[in-house]
LUMMI-719291 format. One line per field, with one value per residue: x, y, z of N, C-alpha, C in turn; chain; residue number from 0. Coordinates in Angstrom, 3 decimals. Each point is the difference from the previous one (the first is absolute). Layout:
n.u: c(X; ...)
n.v: c(Y; ...)
n.w: c(Z; ...)
ca.u: c(X; ...)
ca.v: c(Y; ...)
ca.w: c(Z; ...)
c.u: c(X; ...)
c.v: c(Y; ...)
c.w: c(Z; ...)
ch: c(A; ...)
i: c(NUM; ...)
! end
This chain:
n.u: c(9.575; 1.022; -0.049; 1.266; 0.352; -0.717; 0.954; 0.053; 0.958; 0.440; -1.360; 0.600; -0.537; 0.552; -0.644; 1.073; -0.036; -1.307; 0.061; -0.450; 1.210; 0.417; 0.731; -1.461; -0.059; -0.532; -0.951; -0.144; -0.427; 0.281; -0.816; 0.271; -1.484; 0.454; 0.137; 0.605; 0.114; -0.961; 0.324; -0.555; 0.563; -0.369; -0.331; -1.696; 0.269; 0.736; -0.194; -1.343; 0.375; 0.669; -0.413; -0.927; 1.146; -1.250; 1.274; 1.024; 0.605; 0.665; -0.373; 0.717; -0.698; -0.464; -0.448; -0.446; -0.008; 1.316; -0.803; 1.740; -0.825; 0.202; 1.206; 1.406; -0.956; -0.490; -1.163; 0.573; -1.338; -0.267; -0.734; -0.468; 0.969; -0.630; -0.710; -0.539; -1.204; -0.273; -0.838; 0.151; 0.239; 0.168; 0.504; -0.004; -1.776; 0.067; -0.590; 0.308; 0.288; -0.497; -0.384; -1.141; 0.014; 0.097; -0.647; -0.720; 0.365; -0.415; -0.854; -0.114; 0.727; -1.165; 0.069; -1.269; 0.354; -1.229; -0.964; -0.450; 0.994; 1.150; -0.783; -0.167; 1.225; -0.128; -1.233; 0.320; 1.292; -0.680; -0.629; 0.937; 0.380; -1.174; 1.035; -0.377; -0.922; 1.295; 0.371; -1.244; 0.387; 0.104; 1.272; 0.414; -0.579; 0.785; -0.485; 0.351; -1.045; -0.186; 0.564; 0.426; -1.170; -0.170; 0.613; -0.598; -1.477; 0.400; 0.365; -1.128; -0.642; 1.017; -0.418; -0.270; 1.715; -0.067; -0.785; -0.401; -0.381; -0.201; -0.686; -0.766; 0.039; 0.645; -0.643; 0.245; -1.784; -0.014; -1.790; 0.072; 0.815; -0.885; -1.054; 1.011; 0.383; -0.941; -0.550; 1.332; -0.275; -0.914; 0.164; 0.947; -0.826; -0.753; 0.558; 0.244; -0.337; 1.024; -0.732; 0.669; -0.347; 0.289; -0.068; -0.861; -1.104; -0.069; -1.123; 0.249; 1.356; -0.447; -1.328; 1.434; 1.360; 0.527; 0.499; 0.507; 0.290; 0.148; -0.329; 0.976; -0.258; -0.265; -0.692; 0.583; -1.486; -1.248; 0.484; -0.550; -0.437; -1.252; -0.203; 1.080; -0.764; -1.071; 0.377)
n.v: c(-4.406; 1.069; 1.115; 0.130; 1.139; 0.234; -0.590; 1.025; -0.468; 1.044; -0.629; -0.931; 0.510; -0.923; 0.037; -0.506; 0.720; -0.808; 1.344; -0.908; -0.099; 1.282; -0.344; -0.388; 1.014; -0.303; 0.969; -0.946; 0.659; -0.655; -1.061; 0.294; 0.002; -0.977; 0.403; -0.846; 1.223; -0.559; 0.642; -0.255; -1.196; 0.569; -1.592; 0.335; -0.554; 0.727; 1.502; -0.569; -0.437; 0.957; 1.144; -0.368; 0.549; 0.567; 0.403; -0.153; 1.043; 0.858; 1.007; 0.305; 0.837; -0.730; 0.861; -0.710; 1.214; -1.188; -0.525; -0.608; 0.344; 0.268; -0.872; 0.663; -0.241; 0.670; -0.983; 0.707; 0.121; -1.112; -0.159; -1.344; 0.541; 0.552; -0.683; -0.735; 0.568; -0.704; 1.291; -0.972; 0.015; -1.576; 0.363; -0.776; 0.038; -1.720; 0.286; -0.829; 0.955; 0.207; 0.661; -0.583; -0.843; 1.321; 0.246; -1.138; 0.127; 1.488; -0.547; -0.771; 1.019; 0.100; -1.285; 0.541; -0.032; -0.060; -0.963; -0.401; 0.139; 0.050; -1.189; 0.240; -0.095; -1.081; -0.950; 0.642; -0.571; -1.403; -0.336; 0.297; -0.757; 0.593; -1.116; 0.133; 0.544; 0.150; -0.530; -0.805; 1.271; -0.003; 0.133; -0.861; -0.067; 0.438; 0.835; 0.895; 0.784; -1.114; -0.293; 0.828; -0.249; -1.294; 0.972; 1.569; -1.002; -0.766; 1.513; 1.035; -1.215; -0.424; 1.190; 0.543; 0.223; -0.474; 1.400; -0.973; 1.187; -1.324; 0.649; -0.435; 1.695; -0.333; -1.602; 1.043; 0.549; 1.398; -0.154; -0.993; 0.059; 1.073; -0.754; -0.435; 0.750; 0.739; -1.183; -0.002; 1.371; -0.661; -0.914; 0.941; 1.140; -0.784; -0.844; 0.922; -0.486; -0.136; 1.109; -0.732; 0.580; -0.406; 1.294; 0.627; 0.632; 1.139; -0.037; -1.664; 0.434; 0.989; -0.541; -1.305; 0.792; -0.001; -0.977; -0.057; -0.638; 0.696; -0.926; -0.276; -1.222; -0.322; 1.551; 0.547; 0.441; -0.367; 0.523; -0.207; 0.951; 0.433; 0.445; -0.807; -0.609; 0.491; -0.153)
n.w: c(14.218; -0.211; 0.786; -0.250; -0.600; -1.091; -0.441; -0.903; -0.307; -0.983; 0.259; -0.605; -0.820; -0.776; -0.632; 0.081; -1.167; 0.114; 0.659; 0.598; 0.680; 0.020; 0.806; 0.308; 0.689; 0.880; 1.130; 0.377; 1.082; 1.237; 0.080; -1.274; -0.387; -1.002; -1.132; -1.032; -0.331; -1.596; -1.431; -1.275; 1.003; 0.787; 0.676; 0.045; -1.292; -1.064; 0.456; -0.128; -1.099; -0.008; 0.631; -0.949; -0.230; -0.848; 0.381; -0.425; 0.624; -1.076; 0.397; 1.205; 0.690; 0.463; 1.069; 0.731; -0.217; 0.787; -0.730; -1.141; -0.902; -0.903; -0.728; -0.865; -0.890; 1.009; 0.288; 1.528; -0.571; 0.475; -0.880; -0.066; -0.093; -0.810; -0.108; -1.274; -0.047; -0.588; -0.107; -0.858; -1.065; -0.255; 1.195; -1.094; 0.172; 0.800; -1.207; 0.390; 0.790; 1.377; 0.351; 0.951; -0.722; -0.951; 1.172; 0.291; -1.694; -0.098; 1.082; -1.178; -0.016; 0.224; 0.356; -0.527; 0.958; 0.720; -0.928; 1.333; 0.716; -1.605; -0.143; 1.131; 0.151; -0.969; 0.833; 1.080; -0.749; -0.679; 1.075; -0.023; -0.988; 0.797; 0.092; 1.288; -0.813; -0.432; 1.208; -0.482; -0.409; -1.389; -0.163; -1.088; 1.637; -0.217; 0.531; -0.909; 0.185; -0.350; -0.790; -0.475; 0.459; -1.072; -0.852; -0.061; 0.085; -0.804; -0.744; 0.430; -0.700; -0.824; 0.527; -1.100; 0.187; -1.649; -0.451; -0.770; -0.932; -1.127; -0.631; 1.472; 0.075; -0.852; 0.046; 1.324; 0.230; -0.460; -0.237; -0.514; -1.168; -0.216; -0.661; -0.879; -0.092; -0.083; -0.314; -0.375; 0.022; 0.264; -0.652; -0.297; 0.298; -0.162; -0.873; 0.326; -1.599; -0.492; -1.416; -0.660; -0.633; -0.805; -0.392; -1.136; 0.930; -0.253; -1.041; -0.326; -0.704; -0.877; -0.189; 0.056; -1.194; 1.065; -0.592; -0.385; -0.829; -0.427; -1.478; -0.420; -0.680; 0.915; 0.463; 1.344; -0.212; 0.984; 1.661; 0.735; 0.807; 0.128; 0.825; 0.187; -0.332; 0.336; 1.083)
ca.u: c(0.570; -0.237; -1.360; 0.149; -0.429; 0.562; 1.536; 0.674; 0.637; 0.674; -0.443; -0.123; -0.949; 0.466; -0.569; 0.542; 0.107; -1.065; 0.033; -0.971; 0.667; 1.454; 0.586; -1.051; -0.343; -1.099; 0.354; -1.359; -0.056; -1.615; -0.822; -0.317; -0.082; 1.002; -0.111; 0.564; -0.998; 1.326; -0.735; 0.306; 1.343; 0.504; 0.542; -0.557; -0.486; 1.484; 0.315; -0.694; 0.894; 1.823; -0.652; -0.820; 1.177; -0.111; 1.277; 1.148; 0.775; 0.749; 0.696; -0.894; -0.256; -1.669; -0.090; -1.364; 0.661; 1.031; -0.060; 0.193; -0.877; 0.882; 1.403; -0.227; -0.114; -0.674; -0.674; 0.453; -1.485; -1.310; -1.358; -1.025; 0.559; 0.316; -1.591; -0.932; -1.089; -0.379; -1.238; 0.402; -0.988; -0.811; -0.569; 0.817; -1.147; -0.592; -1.309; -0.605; -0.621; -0.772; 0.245; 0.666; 1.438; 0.869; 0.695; 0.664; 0.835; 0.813; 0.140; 1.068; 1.783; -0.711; 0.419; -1.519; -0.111; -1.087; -0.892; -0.932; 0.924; -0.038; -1.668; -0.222; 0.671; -0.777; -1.632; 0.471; 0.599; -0.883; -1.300; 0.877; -0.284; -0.839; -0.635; 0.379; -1.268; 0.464; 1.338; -0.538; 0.034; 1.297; 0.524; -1.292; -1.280; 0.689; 0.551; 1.378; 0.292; -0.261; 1.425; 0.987; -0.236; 0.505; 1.411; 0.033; -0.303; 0.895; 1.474; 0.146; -0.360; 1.547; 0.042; 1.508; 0.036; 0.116; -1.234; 0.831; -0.949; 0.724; -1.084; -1.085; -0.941; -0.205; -1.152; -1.645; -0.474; 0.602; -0.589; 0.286; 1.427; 0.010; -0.668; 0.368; 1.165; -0.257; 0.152; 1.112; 0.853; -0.705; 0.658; 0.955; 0.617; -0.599; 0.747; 1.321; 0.231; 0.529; -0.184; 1.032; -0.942; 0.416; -0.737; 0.077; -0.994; -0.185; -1.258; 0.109; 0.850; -0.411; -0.918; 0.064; 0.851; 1.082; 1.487; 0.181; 1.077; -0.400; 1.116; -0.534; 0.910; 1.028; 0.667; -0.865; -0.537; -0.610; -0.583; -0.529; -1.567; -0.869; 0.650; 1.227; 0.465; -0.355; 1.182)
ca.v: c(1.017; 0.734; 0.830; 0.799; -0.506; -0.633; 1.029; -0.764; 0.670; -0.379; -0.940; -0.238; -1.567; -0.138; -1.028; -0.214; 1.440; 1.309; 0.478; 0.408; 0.883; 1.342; 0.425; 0.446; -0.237; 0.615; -0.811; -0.509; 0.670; -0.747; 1.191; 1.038; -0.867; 0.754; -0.260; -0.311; 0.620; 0.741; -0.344; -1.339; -0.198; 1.483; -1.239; 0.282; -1.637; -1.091; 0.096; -0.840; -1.168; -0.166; 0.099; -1.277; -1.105; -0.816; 0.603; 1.061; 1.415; -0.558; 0.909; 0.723; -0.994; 0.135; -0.440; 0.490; 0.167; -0.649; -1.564; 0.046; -1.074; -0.289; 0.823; -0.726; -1.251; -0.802; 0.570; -0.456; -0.617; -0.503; 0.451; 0.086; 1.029; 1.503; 0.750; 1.289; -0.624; 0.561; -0.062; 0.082; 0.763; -1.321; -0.480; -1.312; -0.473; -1.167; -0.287; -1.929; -0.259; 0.438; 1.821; -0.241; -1.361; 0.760; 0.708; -1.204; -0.155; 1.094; 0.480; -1.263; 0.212; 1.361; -0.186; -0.530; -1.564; -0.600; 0.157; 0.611; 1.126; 0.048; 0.323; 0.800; 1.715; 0.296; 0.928; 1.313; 0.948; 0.448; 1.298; 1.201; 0.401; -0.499; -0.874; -1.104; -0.801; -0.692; -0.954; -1.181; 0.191; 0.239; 1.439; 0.151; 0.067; 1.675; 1.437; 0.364; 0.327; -0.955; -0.792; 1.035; 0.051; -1.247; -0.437; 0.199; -0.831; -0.743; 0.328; 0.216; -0.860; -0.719; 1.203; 0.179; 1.475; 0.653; -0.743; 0.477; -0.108; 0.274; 0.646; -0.645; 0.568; 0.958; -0.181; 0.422; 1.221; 0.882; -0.117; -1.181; 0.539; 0.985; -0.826; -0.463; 0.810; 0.146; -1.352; -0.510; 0.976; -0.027; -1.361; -0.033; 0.853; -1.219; -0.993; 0.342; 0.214; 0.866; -0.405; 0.342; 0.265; -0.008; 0.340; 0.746; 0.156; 1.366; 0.035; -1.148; 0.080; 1.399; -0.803; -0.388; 0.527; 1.329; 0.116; -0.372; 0.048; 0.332; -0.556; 0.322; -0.543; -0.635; 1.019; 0.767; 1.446; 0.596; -1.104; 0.573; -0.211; 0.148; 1.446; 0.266; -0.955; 0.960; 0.963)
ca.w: c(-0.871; 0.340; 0.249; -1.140; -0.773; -1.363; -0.732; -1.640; -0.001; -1.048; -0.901; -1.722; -1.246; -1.211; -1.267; -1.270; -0.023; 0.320; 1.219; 0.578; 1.235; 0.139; 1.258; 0.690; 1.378; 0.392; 1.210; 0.383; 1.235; 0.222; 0.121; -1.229; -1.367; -0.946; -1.781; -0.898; -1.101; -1.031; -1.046; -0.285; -0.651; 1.320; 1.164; 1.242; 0.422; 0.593; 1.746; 1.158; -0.205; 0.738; 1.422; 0.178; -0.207; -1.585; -0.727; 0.734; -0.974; -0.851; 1.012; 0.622; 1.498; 0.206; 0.975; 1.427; 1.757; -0.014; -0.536; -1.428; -0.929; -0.965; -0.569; -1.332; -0.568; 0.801; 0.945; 1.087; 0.668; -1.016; -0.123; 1.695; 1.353; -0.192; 1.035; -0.977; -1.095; -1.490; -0.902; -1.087; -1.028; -0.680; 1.045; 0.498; 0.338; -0.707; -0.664; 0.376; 1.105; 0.214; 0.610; 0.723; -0.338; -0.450; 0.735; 0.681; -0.455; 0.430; 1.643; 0.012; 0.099; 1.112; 1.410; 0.697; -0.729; -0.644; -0.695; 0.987; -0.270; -1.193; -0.569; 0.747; -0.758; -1.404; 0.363; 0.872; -0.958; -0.974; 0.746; -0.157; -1.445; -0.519; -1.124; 1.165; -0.566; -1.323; 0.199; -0.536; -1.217; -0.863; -0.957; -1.334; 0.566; 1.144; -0.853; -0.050; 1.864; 0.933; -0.032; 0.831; 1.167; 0.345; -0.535; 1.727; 1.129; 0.012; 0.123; 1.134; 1.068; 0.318; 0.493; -0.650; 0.104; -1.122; -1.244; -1.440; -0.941; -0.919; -0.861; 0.350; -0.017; -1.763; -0.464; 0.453; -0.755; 0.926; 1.257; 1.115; 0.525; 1.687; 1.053; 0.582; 0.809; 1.475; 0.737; 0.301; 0.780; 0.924; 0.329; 0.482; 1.348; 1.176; 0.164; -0.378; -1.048; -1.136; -1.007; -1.294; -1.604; -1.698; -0.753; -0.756; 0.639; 0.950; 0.541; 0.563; 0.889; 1.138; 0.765; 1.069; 0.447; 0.347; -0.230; -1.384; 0.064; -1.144; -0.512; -2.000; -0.836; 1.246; 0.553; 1.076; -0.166; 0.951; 0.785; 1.223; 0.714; -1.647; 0.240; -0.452; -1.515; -0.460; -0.765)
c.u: c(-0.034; -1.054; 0.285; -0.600; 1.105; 0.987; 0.537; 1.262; 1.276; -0.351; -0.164; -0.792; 0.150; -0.947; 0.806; 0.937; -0.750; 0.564; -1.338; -0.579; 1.174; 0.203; -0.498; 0.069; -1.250; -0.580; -2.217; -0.536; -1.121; -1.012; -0.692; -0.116; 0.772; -0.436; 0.831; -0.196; 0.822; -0.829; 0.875; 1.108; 1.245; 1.094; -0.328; -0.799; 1.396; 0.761; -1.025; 0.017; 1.011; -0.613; -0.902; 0.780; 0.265; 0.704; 1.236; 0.288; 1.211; 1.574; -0.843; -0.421; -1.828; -0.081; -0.832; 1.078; 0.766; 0.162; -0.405; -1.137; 0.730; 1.333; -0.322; 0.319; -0.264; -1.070; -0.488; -0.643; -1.026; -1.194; -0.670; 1.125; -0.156; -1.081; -0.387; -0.067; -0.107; -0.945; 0.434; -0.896; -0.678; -0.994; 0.253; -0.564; 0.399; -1.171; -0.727; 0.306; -1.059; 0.478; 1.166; 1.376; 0.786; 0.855; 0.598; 1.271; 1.130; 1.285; 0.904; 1.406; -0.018; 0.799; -1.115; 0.158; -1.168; -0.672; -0.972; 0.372; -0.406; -1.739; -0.162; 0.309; -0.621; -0.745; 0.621; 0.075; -1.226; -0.859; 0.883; -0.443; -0.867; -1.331; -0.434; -1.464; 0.525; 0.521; -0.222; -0.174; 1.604; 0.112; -1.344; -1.227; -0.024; 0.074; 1.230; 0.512; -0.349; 1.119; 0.702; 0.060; 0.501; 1.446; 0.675; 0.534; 1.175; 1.440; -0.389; 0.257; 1.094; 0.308; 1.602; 0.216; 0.213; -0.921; 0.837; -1.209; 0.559; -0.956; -0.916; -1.660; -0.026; -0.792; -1.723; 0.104; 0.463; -0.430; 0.283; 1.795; 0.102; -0.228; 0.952; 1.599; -0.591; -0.178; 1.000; 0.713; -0.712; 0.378; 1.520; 0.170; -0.987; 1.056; 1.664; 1.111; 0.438; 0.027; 0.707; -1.183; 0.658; -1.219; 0.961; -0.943; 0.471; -0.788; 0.041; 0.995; -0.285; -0.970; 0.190; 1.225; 0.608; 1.299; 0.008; 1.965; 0.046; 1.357; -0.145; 1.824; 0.770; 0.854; -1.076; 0.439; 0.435; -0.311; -0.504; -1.487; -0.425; 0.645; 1.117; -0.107; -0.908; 0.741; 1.362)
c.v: c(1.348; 1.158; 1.114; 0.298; -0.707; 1.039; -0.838; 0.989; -0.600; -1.066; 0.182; -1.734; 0.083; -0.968; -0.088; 1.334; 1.346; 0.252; -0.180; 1.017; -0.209; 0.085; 0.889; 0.084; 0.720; -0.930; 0.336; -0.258; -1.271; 0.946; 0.988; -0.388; 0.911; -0.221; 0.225; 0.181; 0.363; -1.113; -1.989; -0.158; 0.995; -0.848; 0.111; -1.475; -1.340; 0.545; -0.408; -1.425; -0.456; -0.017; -1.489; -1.646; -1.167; 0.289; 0.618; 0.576; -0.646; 0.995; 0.643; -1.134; 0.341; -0.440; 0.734; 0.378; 0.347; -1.317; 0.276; -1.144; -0.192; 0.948; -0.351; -1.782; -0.867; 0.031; -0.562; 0.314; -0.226; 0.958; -0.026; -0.135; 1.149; 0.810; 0.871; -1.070; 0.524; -0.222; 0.275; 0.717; -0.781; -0.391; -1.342; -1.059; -1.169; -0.383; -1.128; 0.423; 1.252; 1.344; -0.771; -0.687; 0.869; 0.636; -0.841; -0.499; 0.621; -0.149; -1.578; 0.069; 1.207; -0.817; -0.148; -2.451; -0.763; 0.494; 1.316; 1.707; 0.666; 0.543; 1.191; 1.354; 0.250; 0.726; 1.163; 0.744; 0.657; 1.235; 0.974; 0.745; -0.393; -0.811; -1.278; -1.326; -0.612; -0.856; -1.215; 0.336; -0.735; 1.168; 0.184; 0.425; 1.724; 0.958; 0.550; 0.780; -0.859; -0.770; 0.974; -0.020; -1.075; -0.222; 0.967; -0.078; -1.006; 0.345; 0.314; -1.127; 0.218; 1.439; 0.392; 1.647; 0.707; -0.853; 0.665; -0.287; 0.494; 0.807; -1.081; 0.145; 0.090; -0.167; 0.530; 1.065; 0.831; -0.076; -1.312; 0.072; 0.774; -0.357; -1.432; 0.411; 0.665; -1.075; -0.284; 0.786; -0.108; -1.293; 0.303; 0.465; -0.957; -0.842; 0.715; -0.124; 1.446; -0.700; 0.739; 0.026; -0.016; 0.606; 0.932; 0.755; 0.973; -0.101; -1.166; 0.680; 0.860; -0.723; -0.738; 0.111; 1.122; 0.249; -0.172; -0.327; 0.014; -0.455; 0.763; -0.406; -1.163; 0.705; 0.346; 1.347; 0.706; -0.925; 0.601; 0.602; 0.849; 1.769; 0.298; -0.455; 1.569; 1.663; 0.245)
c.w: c(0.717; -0.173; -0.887; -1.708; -1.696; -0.052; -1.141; 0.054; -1.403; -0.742; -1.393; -0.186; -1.125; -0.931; -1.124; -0.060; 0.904; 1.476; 0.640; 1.306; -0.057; 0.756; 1.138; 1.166; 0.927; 1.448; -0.053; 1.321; 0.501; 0.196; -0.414; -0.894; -1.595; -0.777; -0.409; -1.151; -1.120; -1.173; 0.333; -0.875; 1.039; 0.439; 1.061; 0.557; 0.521; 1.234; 0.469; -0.140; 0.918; 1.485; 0.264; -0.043; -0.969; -0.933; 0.313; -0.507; -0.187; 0.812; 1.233; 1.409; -0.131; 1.756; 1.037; 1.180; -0.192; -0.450; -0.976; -0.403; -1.193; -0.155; -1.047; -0.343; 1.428; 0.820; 1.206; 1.090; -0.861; -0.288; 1.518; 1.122; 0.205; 1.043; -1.202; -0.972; -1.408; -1.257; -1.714; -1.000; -0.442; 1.269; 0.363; 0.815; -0.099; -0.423; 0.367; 1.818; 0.599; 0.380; 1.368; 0.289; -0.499; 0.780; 1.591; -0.367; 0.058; 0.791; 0.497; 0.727; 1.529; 1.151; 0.983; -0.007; -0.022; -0.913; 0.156; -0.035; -0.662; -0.190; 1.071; -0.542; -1.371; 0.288; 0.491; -1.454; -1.029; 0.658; 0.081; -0.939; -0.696; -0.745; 0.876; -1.028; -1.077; 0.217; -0.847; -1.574; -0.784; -0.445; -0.966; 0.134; 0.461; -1.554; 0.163; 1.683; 0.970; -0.242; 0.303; 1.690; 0.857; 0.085; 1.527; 1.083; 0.358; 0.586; 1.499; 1.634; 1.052; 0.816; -0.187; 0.899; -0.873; -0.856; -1.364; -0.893; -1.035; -0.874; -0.292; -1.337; -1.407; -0.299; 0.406; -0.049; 1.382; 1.750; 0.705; 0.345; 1.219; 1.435; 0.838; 0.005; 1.287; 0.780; -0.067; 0.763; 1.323; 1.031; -0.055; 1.068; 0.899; 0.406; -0.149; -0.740; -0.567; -1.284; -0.995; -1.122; -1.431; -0.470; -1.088; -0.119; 1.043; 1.500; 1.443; 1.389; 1.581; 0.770; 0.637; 1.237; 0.679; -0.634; -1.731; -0.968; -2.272; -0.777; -1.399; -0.745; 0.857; 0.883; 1.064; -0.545; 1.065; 0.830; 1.681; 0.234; -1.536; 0.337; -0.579; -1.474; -0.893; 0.126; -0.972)
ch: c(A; A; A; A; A; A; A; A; A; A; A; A; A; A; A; A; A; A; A; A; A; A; A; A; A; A; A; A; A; A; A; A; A; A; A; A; A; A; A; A; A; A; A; A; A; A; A; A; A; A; A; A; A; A; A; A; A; A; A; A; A; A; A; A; A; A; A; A; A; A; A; A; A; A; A; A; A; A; A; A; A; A; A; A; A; A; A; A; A; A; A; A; A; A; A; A; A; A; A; A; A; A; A; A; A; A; A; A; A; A; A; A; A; A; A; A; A; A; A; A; A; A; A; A; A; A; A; A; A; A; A; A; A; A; A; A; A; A; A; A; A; A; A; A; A; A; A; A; A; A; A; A; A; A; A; A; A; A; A; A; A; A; A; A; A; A; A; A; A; A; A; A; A; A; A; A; A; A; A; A; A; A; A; A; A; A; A; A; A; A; A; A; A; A; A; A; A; A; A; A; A; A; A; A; A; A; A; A; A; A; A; A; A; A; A; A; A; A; A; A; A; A; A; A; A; A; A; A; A; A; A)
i: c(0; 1; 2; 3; 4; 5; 6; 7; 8; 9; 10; 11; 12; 13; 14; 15; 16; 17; 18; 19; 20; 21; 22; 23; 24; 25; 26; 27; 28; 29; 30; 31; 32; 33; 34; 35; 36; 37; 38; 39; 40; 41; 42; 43; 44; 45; 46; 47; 48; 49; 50; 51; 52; 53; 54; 55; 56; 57; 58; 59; 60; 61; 62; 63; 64; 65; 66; 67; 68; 69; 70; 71; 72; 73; 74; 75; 76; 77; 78; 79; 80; 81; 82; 83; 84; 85; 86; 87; 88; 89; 90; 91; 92; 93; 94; 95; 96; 97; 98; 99; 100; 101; 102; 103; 104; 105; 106; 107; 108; 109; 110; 111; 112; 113; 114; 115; 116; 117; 118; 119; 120; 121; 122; 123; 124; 125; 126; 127; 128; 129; 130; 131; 132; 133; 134; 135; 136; 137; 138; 139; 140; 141; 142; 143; 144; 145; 146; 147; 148; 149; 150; 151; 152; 153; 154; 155; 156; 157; 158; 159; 160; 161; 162; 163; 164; 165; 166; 167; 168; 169; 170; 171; 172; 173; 174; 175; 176; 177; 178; 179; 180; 181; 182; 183; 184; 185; 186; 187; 188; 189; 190; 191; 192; 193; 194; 195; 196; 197; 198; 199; 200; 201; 202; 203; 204; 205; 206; 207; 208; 209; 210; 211; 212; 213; 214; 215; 216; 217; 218; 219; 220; 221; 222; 223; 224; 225; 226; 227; 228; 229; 230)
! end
């Protein structure tokens, strides 16, 4: 894929009647982590939808570079082509396996082809983040920042060039949230990751972001470095 970065350009999403995105456009720089910031219900979750390729716009082009990912009513690269990972809000844990197998699993469609492989990068990935003493645990066995950590761990394995977090965090208290945005902003500029954020969260955004791209109703507000968006 190319080294460039995300461009939406004239994209629309339709539910029925509802607009979910208006004819949006806005360009996402590698390299610079962004937010996607804007109350609920904004469509700061269905443009990381469309970009994550779990959907198409209904108008409009979604594309890296020079390589279209979706047109309308189509989409013309898969999910695991894209080089980016994604941390959902359910997290999306399998409960019946271990820390470790969760993320072996992951790393299934990665192109790593042994077993060996695969387990290898798990361990690497987990001590990243962390949690390298949990691997023999289950979800059910983990606290709420310890599955977060897991869910992670996972997107990162596959060393995506785009991390997508969908509002990971709603559920933790202010101090471990911090704590682990600085661990993720920390693991991006290691592994050379750029991270897209869904928040509704100021606070979230500014902490791990430079860029920001601000929605409200299925409309771009405001979009570019925190300097410009504040003036």
């Amino acid at each position: 894929m190319s080294e460039a970065g995300v461009r939406f350009r004239n994209v629309t999403r339709l539910f029925g009647t509802t607009r979910a995105l208006g004819t949006v456009s806005f360009d996402i720089p590698l390299g610079q982590n962004t937010a996607l910031l804007g109350p609920s219900g904004c469509g700061k979750s269905t443009a990381l939808r469309l970009l994550a390729g779990l959907d198409a716009p209904d108008e409009g082009e979604v594309s890296v570079g020079d390589i279209r990912l979706s047109d309308p009513g189509r989409i013309l690269v898969p999910p695991h082509r894209r080089q980016l990972a994604m941390v959902f809000q359910d997290l999306a844990l399998w409960p019946e396996m271990t820390v470790l197998d969760n993320i072996v699993l992951g790393l299934a469609s990665s192109g790593l082809l042994t077993r060996e492989e695969r387990q290898g990068r798990a361990v690497q990935t987990l001590a990243l983040c962390k949690i390298g003493s949990l691997q023999r645990r289950r979800p059910n066995e983990l606290s709420g920042g310890q599955q977060q950590r897991v869910a992670l761990a996972r997107a990162i394995a596959v060393r995506p060039k785009f991390l997508l977090l969908d509002e990971p965090f709603s559920g933790l208290d202010l101090p471990l949230k911090i704590s682990l945005l600085e661990d993720i902003g920390a693991l991006a500029r290691n592994e050379g990751m750029s991270v897209i954020l869904v928040t509704h969260e100021p606070l979230e955004a500014l902490s791990l972001c430079s860029r920001a791209v601000v929605l409200e109703s299925g409309a771009v507000i405001e979009h570019g470095a925190w300097s410009e968006i504040f003036k």
